[in-house]
C-alpha positions in Angstrom: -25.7 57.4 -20.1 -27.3 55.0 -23.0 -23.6 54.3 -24.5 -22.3 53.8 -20.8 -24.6 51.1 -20.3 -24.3 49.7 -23.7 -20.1 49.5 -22.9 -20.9 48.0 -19.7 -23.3 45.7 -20.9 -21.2 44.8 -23.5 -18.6 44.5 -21.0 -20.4 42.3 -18.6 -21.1 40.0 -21.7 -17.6 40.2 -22.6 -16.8 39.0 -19.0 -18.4 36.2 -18.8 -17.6 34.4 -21.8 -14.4 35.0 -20.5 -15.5 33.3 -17.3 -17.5 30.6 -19.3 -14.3 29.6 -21.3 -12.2 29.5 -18.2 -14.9 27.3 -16.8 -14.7 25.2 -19.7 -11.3 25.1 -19.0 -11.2 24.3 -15.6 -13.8 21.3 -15.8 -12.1 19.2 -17.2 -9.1 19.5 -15.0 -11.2 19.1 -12.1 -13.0 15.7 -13.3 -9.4 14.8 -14.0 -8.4 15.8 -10.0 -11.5 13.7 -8.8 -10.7 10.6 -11.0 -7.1 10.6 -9.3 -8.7 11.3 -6.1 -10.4 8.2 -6.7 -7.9 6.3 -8.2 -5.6 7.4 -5.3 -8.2 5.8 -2.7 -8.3 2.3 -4.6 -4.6 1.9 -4.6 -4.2 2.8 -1.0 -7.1 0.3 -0.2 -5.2 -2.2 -2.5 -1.4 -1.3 -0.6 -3.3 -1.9 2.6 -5.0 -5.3 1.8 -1.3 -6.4 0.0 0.2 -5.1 3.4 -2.1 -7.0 5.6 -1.4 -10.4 3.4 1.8 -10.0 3.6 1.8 -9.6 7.2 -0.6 -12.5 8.0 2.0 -14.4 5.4 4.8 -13.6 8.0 2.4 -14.0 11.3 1.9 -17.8 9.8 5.3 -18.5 9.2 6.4 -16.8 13.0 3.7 -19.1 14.4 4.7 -22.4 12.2 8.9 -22.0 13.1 7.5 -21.1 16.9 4.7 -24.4 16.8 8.4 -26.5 15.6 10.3 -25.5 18.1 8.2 -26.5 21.3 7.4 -29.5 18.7 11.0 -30.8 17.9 12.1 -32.6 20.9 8.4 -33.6 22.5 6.7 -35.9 20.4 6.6 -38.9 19.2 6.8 -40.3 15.6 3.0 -41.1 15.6 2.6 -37.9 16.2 4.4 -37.0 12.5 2.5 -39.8 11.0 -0.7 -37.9 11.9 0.0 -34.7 10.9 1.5 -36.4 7.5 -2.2 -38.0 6.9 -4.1 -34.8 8.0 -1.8 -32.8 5.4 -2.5 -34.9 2.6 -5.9 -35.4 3.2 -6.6 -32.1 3.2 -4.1 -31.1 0.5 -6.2 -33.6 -1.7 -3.1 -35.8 -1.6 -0.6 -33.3 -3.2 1.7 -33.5 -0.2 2.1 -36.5 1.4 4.2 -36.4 4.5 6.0 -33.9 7.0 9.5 -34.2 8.0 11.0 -32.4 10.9 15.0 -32.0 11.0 16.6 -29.0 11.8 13.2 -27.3 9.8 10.0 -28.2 8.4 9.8 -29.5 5.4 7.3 -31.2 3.5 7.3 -34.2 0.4 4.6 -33.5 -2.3 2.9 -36.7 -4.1 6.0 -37.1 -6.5 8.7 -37.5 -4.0 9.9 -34.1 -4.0 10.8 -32.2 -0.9 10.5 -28.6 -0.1 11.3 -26.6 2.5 8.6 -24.7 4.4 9.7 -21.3 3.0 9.5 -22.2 -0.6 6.1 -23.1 -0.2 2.7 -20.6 -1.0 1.0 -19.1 1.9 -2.1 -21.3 1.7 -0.1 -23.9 1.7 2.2 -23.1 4.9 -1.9 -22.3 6.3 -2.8 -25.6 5.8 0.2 -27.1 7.2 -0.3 -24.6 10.4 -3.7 -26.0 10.3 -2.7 -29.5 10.2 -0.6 -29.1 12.8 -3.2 -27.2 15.5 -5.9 -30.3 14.5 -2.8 -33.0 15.4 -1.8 -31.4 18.2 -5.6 -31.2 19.8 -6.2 -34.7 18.3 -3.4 -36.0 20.6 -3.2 -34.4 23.3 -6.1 -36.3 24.8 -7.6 -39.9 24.0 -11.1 -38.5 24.8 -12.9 -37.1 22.1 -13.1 -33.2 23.1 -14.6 -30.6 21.4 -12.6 -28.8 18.7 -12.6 -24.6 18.6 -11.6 -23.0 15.6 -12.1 -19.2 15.8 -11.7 -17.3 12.6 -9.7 -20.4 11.3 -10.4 -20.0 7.6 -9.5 -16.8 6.3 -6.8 -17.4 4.0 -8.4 -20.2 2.9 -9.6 -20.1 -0.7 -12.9 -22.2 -1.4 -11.3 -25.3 -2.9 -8.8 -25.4 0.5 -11.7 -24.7 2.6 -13.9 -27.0 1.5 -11.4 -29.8 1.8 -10.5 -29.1 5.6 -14.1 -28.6 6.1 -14.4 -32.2 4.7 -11.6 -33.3 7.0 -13.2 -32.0 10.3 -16.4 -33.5 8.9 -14.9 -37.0 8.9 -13.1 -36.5 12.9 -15.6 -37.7 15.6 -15.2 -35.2 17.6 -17.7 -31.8 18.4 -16.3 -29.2 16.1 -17.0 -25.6 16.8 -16.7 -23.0 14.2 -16.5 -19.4 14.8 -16.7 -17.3 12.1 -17.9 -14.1 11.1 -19.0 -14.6 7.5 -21.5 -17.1 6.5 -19.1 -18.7 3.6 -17.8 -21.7 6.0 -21.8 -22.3 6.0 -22.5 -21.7 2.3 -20.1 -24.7 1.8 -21.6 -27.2 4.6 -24.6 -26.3 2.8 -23.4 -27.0 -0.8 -22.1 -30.4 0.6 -25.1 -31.2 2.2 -23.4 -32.0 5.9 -25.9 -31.8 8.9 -24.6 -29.2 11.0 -26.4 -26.4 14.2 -25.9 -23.1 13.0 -25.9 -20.5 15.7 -26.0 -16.8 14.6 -25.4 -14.0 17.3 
């Protein structure tokens, strides 16, 4: 009975280094399997964000061609000069006017013209910005109040603070709704009076 135990106790020991070294085996695939679990989850959050770009990219664009069309044959060339001056104010004078032919297209401070589509997607923002703010600007000789809901979000800082600069200077009441606090981190940095109202 003493040697049977000694075999199986030898056996048992035998057994689980043999389970120790497959464990040692297997730990290293497994912290390899979480890492690309991991890594897995960051580049699906990454394809999603680069997929929701790309579609508020096209959403701009769709909503720039559709704001030209009911545009094109109803106003007047004041109306142009405006938006010109509200583009390269807040485009810090690199593009200077807006032409509207058979498409948009846009002159940059050294005479060069490009056509909407060739241009970045801040850059067709701001012009899709320039052109809401023109439109509300003339559509009534009183001074109204101006609504700008969620406005901002492809907007880097350096854009932003520019059109926030730009509104800044309009007389009219202008009403921001956002829900982050960096539209109100830059009024702050410039030092503009301004009612904040959190909900």
């Amino acid at each position: 009975i003493y040697n049977e135990l000694i075999n199986e106790k030898n056996s048992l020991i035998l057994e689980r280094k043999k389970l120790e070294l497959e464990y040692s085996n297997i730990l290293p695939k497994l912290e390899r399997y979480v890492n690309l679990v991991e890594e897995q989850e960051i580049l699906k959050d990454e394809l999603i964000n680069l997929a929701k770009k790309n579609a508020g990219y096209s959403i701009a664009k769709k909503l720039l061609e559709e704001a030209y069309v009911e545009i094109k044959n109803s106003v007047t060339p004041k109306f142009f000069d405006n938006l010109s001056d509200v583009v390269k104010t807040i485009t810090n004078g690199k593009y200077v006017k807006v032409y509207v032919n058979d498409e948009i297209e846009v002159e940059d401070y050294l005479g060069k013209i490009y056509s909407i589509d060739k241009l970045s997607f801040g850059t067709i923002e701001e012009i899709y910005f320039s052109l809401r703010v023109s439109i509300a600007l003339m559509i009534s000789e009183e001074k109204f109040p101006i609504i700008l809901d969620e406005s901002f979000v492809y907007f880097d800082d350096n854009r932003l603070r520019s059109i926030l600069n730009y509104l800044y200077s309009l007389d009219n009441q202008i009403i921001i709704l956002s829900s982050n606090k960096r539209e109100k981190n830059l009024l702050d940095f410039e030092n503009y009076d301004y009612n904040f109202i959190q909900l």
